[in-house]
TIMITI-256016 format. One record per atom (N, C-alpha, C): x, y, z; residue in one letter. Coordinates in steps of 0.05 Angstrom, whole numbers. Layout:
<pts>
{pt {X; Y; Z}; 'A'}
...
</pts>
This chain:
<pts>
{pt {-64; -547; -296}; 'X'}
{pt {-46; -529; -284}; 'X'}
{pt {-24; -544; -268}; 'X'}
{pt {-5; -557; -284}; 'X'}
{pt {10; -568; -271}; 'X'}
{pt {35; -548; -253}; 'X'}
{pt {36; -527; -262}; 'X'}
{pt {54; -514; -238}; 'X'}
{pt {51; -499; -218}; 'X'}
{pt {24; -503; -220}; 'X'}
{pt {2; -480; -196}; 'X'}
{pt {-14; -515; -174}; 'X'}
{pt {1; -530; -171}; 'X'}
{pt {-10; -555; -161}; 'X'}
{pt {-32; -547; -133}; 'X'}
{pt {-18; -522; -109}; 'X'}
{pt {-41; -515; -91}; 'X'}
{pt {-70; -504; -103}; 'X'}
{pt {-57; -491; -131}; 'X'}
{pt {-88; -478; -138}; 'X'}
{pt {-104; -493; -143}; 'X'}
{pt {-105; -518; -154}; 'X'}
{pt {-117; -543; -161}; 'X'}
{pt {-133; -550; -141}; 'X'}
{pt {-122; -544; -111}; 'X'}
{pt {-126; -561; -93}; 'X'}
{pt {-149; -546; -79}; 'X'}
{pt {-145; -518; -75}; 'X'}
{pt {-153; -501; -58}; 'X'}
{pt {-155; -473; -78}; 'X'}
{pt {-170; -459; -89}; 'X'}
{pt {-158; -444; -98}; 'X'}
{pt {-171; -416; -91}; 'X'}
{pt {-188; -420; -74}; 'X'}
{pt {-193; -397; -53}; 'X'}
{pt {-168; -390; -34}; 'X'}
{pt {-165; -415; -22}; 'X'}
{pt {-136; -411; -6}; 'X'}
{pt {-115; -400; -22}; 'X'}
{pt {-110; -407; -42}; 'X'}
{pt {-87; -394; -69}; 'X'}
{pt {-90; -366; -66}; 'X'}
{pt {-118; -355; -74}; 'X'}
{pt {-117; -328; -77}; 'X'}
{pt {-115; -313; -54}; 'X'}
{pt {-128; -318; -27}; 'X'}
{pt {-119; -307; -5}; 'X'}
{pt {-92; -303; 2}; 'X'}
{pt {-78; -329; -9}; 'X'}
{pt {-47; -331; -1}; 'X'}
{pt {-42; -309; -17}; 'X'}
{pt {-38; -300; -45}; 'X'}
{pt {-36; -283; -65}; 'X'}
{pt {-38; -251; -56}; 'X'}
{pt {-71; -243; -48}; 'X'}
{pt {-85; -226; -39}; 'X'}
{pt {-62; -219; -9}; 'X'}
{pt {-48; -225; -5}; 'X'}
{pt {-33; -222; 24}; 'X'}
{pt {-7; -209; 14}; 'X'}
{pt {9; -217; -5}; 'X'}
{pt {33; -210; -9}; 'X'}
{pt {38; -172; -15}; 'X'}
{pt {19; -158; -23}; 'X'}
{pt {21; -133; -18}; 'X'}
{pt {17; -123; 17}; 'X'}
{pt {4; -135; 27}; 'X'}
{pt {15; -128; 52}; 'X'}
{pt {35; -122; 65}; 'X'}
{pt {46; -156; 57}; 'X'}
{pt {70; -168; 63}; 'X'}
{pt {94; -144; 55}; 'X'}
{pt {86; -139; 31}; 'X'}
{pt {119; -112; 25}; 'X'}
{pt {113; -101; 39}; 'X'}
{pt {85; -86; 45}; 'X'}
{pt {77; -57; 61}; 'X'}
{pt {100; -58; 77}; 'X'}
{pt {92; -75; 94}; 'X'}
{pt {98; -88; 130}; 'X'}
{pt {131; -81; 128}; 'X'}
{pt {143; -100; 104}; 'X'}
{pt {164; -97; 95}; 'X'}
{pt {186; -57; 99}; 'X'}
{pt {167; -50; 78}; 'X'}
{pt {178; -27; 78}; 'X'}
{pt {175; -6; 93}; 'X'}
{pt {152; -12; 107}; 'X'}
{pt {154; 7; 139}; 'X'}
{pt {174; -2; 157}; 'X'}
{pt {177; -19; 163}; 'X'}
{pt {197; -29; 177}; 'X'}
{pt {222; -22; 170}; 'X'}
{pt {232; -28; 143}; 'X'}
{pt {257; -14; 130}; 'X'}
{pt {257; 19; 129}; 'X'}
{pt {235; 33; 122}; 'X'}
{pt {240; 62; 131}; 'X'}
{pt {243; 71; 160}; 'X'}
{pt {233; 59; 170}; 'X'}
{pt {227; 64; 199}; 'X'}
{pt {259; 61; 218}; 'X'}
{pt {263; 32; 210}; 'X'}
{pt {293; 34; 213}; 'X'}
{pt {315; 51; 205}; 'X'}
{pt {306; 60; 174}; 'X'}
{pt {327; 78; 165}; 'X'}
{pt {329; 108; 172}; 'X'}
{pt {299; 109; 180}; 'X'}
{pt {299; 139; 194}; 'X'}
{pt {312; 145; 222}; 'X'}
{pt {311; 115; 240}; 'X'}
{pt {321; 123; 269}; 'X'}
{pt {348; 123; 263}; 'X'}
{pt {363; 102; 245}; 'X'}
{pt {398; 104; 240}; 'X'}
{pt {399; 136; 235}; 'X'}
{pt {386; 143; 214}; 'X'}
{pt {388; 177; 205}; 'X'}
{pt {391; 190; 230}; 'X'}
{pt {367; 188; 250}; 'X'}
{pt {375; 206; 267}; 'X'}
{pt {393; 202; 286}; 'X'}
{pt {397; 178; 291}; 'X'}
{pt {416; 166; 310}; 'X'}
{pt {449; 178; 302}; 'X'}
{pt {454; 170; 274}; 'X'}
{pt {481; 178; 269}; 'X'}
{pt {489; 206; 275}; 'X'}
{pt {461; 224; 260}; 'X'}
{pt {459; 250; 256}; 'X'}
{pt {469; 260; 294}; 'X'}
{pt {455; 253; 306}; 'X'}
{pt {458; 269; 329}; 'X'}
{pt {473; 260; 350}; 'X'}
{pt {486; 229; 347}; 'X'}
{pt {503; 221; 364}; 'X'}
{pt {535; 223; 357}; 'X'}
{pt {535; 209; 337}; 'X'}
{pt {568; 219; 321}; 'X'}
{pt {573; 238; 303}; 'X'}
{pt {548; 255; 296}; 'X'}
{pt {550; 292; 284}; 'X'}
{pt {555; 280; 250}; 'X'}
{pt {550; 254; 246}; 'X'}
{pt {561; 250; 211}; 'X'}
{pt {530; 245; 213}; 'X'}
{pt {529; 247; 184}; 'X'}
{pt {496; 248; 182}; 'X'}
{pt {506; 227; 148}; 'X'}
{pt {483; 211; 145}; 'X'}
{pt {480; 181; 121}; 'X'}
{pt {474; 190; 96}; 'X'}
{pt {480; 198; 82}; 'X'}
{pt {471; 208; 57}; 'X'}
{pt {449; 201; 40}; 'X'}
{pt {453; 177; 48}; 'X'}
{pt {424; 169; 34}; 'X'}
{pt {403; 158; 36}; 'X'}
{pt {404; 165; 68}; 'X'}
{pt {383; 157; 86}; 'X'}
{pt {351; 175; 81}; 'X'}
{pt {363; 209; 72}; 'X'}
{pt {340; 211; 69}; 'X'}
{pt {316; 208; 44}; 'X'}
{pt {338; 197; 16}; 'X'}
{pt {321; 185; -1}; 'X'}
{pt {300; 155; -1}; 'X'}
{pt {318; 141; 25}; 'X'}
{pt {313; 118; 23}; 'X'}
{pt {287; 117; 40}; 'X'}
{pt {281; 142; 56}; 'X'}
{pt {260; 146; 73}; 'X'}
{pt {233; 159; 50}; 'X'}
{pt {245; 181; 32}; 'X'}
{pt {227; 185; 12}; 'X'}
{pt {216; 167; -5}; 'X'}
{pt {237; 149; -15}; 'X'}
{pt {227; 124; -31}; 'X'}
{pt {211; 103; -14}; 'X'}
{pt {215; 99; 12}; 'X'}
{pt {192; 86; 20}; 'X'}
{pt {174; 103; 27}; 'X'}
{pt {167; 119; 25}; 'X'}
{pt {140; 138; 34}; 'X'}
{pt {125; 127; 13}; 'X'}
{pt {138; 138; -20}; 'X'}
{pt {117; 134; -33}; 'X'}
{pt {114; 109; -49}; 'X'}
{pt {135; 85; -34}; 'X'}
{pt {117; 59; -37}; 'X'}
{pt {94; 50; -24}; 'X'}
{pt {105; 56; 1}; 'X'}
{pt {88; 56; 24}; 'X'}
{pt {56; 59; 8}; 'X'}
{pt {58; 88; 2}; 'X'}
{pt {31; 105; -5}; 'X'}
{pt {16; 90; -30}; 'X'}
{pt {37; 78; -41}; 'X'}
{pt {21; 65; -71}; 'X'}
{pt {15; 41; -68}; 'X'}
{pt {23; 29; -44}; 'X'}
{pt {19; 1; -42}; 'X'}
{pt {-4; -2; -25}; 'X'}
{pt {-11; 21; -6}; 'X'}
{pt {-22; 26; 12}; 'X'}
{pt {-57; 38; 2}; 'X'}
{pt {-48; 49; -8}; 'X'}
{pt {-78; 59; -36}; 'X'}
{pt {-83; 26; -55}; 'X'}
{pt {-69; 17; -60}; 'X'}
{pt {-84; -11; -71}; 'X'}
{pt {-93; -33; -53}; 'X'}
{pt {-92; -36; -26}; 'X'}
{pt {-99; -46; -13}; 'X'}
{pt {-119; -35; -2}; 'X'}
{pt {-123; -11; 0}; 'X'}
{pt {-153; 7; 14}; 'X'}
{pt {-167; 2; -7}; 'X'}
{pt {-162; 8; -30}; 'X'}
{pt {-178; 3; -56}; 'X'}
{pt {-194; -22; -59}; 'X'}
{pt {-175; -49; -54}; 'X'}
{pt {-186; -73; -53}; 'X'}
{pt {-205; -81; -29}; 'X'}
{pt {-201; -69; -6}; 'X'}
{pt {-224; -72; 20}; 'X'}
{pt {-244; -55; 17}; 'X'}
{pt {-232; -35; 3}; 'X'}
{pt {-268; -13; 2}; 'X'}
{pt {-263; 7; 24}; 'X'}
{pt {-238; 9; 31}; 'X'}
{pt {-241; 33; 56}; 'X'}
{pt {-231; 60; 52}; 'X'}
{pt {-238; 69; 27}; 'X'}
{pt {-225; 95; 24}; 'X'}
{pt {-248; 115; 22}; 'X'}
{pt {-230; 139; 29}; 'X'}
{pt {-272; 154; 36}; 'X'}
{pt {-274; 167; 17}; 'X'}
{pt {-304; 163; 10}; 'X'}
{pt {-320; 167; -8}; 'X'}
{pt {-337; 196; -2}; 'X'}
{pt {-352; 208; -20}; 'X'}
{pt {-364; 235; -14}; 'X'}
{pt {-397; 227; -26}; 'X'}
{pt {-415; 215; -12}; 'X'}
{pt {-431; 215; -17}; 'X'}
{pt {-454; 235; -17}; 'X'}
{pt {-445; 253; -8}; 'X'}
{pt {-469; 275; -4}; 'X'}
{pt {-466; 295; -37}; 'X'}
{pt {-440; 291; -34}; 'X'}
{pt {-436; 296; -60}; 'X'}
{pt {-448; 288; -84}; 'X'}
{pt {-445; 255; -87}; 'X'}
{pt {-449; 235; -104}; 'X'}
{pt {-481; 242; -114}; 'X'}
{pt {-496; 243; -89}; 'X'}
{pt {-529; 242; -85}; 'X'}
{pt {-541; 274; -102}; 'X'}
{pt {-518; 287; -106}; 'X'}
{pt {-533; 317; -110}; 'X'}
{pt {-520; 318; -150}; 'X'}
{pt {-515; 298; -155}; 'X'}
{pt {-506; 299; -177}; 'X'}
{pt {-527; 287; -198}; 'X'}
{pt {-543; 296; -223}; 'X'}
{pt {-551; 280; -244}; 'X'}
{pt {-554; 254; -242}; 'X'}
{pt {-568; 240; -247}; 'X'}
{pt {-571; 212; -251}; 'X'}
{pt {-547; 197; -269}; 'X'}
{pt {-548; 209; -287}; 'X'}
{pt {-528; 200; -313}; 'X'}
{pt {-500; 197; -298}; 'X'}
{pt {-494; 225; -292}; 'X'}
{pt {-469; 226; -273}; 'X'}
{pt {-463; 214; -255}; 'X'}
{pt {-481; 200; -236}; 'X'}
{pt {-489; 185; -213}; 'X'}
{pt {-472; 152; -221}; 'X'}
{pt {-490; 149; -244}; 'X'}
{pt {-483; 122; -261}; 'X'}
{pt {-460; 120; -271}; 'X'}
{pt {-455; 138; -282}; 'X'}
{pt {-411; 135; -292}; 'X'}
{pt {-401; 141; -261}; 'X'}
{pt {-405; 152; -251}; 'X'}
{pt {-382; 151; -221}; 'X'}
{pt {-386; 115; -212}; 'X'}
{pt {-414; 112; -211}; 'X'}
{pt {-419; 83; -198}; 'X'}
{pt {-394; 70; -208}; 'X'}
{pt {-399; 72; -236}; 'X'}
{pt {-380; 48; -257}; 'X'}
{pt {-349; 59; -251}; 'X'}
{pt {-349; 76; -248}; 'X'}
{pt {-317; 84; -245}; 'X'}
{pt {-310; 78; -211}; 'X'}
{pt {-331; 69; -199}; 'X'}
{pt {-318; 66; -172}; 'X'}
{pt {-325; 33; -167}; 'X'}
</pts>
């Protein structure tokens, strides 16, 4: 792997570094909506002109936000689960949810 030279080296460290960069946008794009929502209201209520496309740019990061944000719960294991549910289901059924989860 000559163009991956840290993976060679470390390649636990590689993947952590890797495993980080969806954060990294998260962080990213909260911060950019977040900003774009106070300009929104800032313009909106101080100089009465309101940004036109401030409030897409706030929709479009919601639902990055949300999709980037569901693959990172996904990868830690922290999304809630219904086990009382799970337990009152068939065996068979029990076993394909396992596999599907």
């Amino acid at each position: 792997m000559q163009n991956f030279p840290e993976m060679e080296k470390n390649p636990r460290k590689f993947l952590r570094v890797l495993s980080r960069i969806p954060e990294r946008v998260l962080l990213i794009i909260l911060i950019g909506t977040l900003l774009d929502m106070l300009l929104s209201v800032f313009t909106r209520y101080v100089t009465g002109k309101a940004i036109y496309w401030a409030e897409e740019v706030g929709t479009f990061g919601l639902a990055w936000m949300t999709m980037i944000g569901t693959g990172i719960g996904v990868k830690r294991g922290v999304h809630f689960a219904m086990p009382t549910f799970i337990s009152h289901l068939p065996s068979g059924v029990r076993y394909v949810v396992a596999l599907l989860n």
